[in-house]
C-alpha positions as CSV (number, residue, x, y, z in Angstrom):
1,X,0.0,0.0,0.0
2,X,2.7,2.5,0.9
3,X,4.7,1.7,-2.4
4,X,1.2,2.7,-4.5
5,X,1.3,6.0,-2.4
6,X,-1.2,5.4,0.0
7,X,-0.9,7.6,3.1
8,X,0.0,6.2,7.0
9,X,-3.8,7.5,7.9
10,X,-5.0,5.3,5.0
11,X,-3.1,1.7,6.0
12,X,-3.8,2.4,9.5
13,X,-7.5,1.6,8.5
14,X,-6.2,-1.8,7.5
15,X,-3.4,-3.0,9.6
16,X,-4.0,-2.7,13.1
17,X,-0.6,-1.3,14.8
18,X,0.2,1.8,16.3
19,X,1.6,4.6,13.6
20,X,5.3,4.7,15.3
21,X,5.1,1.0,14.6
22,X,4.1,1.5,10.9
23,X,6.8,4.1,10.3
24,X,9.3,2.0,11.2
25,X,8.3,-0.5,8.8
26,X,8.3,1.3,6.8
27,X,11.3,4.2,6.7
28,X,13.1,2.2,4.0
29,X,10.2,2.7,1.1
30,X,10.9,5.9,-0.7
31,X,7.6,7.7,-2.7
32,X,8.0,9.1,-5.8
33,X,8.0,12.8,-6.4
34,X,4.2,12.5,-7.8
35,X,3.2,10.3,-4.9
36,X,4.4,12.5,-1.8
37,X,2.4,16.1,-4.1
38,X,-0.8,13.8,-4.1
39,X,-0.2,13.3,-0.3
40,X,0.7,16.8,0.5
41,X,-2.2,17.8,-1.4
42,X,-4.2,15.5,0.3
43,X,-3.3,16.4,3.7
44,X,-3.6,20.3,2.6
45,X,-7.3,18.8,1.6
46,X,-8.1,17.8,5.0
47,X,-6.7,20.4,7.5
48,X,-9.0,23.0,4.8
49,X,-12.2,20.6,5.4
50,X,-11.4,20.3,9.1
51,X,-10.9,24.0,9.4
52,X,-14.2,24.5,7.3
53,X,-15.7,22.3,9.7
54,X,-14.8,24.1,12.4
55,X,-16.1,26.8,11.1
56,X,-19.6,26.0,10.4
57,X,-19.7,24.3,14.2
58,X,-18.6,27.6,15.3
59,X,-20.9,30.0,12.9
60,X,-23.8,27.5,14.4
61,X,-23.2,27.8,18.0
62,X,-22.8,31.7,17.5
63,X,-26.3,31.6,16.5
64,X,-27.6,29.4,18.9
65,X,-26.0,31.6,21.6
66,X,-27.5,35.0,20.4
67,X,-30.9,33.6,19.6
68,X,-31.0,32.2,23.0
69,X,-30.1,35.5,24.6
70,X,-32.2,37.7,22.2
71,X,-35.6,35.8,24.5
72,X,-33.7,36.6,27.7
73,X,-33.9,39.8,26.5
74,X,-37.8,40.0,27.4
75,X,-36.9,38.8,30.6
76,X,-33.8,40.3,31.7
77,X,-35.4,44.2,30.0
78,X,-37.3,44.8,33.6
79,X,-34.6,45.1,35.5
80,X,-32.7,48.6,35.3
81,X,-29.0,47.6,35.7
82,X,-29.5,44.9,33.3
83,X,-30.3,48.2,30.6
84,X,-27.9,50.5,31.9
85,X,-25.3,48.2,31.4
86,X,-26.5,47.1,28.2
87,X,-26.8,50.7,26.8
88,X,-23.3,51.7,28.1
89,X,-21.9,48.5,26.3
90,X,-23.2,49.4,23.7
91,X,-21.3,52.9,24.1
92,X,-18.3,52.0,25.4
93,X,-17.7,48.5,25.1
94,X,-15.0,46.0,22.8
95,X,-17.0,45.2,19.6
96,X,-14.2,43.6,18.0
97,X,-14.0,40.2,15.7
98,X,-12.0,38.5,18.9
99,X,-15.4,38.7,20.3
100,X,-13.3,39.7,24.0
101,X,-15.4,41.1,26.3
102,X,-13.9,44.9,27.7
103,X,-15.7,48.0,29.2
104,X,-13.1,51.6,29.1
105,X,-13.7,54.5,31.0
106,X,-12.3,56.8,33.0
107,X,-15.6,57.9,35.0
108,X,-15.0,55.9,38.4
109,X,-18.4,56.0,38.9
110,X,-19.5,54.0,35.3
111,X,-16.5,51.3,36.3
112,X,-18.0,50.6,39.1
113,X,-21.7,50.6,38.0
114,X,-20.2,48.1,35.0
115,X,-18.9,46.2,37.4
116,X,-21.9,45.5,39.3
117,X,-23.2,44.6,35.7
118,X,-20.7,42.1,34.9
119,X,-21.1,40.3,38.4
120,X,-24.9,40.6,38.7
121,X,-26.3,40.1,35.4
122,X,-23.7,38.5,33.3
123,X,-22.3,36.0,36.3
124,X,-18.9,36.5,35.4
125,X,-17.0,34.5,37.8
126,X,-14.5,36.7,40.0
127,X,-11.3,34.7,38.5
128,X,-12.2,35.8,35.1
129,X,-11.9,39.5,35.8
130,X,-8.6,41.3,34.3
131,X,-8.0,44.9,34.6
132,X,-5.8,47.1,32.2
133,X,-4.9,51.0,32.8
134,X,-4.3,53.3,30.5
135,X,-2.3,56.4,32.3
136,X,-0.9,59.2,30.6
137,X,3.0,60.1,31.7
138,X,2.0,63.1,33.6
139,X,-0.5,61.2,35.6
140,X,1.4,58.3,36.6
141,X,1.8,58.0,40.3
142,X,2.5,54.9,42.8
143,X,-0.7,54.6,43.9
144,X,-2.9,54.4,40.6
145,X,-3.2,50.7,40.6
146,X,-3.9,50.2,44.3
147,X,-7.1,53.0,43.3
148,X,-8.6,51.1,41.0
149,X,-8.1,47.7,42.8
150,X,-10.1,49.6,45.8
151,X,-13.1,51.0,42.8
152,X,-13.2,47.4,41.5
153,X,-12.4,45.4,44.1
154,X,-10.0,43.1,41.5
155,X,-7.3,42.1,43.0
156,X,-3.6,44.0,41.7
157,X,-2.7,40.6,40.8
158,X,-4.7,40.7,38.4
159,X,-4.5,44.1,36.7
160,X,-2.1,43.5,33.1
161,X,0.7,45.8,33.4
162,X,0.0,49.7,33.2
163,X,0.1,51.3,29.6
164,X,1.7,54.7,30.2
165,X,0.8,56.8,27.1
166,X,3.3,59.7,26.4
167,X,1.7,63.4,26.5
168,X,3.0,66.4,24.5
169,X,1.6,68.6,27.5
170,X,4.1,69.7,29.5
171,X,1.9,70.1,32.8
172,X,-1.4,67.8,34.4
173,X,-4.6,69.6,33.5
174,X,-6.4,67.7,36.4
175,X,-4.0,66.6,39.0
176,X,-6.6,63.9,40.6
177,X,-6.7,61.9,37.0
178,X,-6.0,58.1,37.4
179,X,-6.3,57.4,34.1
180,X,-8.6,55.0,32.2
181,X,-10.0,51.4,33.4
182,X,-10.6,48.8,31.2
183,X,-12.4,46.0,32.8
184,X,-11.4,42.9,30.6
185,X,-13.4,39.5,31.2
186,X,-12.2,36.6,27.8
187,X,-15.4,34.9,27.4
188,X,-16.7,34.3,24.0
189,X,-19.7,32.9,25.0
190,X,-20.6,36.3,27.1
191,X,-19.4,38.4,24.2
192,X,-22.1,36.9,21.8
193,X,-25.2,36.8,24.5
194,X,-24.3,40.6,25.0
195,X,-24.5,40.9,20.8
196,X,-28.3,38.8,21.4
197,X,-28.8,41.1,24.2
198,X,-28.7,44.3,21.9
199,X,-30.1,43.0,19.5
200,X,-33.1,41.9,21.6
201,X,-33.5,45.6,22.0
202,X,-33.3,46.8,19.0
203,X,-36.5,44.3,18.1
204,X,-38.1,45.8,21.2
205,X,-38.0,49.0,19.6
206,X,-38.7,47.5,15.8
207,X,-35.3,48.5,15.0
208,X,-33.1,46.6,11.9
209,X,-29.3,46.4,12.6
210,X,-27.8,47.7,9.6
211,X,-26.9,44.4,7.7
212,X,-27.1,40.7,8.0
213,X,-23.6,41.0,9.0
214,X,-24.6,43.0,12.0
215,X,-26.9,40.5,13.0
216,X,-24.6,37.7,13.4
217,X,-21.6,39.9,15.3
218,X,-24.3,41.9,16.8
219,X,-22.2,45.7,16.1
């Protein structure tokens, strides 16, 4: 079988043995230059069907998730923090195609409403929670980190290390700045109920997102 070209996948459907037993039976039989293309282009074959695959279990799932949260909608629409986080989301949060969930602001007062968001509606469990500061050089002082661990009550362990952005100014404007909080939480699964979320509310309203492609990422 191996000197007609046929690949190591292929006789192991045949002859039971492990494959590091098959290779070493056969090392010694060399392919020709026309029989290891057809293998390479068969292997190329199957990582692209396997990755298609993929693919369309993924794109499936996606939808399940957003249709599913598009009903908790009705539900979940009652209850005011449930909207106001939505809506600020919606304003303020990641939309991006890693479909990571993050909420940015430098208003104390909206991280720390978000955060009751995250832990109250959206269950995020505490472990999950990252934190990442954005301070501008002429803002940067020892105890930023320690002020937003206090806001968010996140551990510093778990805040990524601060981003200090360079500033052409040459003196603070506001001297009590602490710079910008991004609440970070990787979870695909909460990113795409928060796209069937707002788009539960824009069928509330008898709104249409702007294309079909809108309606599976949700912004």
């Amino acid at each position: 079988m191996r000197r007609l070209g046929h690949s190591y996948a292929e006789i192991l459907k045949v002859v039971q043995v492990s494959k590091s037993t098959l290779s070493l039976w056969l090392r010694e039989i060399e392919l020709t230059s026309s029989q290891q293309k057809k293998l390479l282009l068969g292997r190329a074959r199957s990582r692209y069907m396997g990755a298609k695959a993929q693919q369309r279990k993924r794109v499936e799932n996606t939808k399940i998730i957003i249709e599913s949260a598009k009903k908790e909608f009705q539900i979940l629409m009652k209850n005011p923090l449930f909207l106001s986080g939505l809506s600020l989301y919606w304003a303020e949060g990641d939309k991006n195609s890693l479909e990571r969930v993050k909420f940015t602001n430098a208003d104390s007062a909206m991280i720390q409403l978000m955060m009751h968001w995250f832990r109250e509606i959206c269950k995020v469990p505490e472990k999950k929670f990252r934190i990442a500061l954005h301070v501008h050089d002429l803002h940067i002082r020892p105890h930023v980190k320690r002020y937003w661990s206090k806001l968010t009550r996140i551990s510093e362990s778990r805040f990524h290390k601060i981003y200090v952005k360079p500033s052409s100014l040459r003196q603070r404007r506001n001297i009590l700045y602490n710079g910008t909080c991004g609440i970070v939480v990787n979870d695909r699964r909460l990113f795409r109920r928060i796209v069937g979320w707002r788009l539960g509310l824009l069928d509330h309203f008898g709104i249409s997102p702007r294309s079909s492609t809108d309606r599976t990422k949700g912004f």
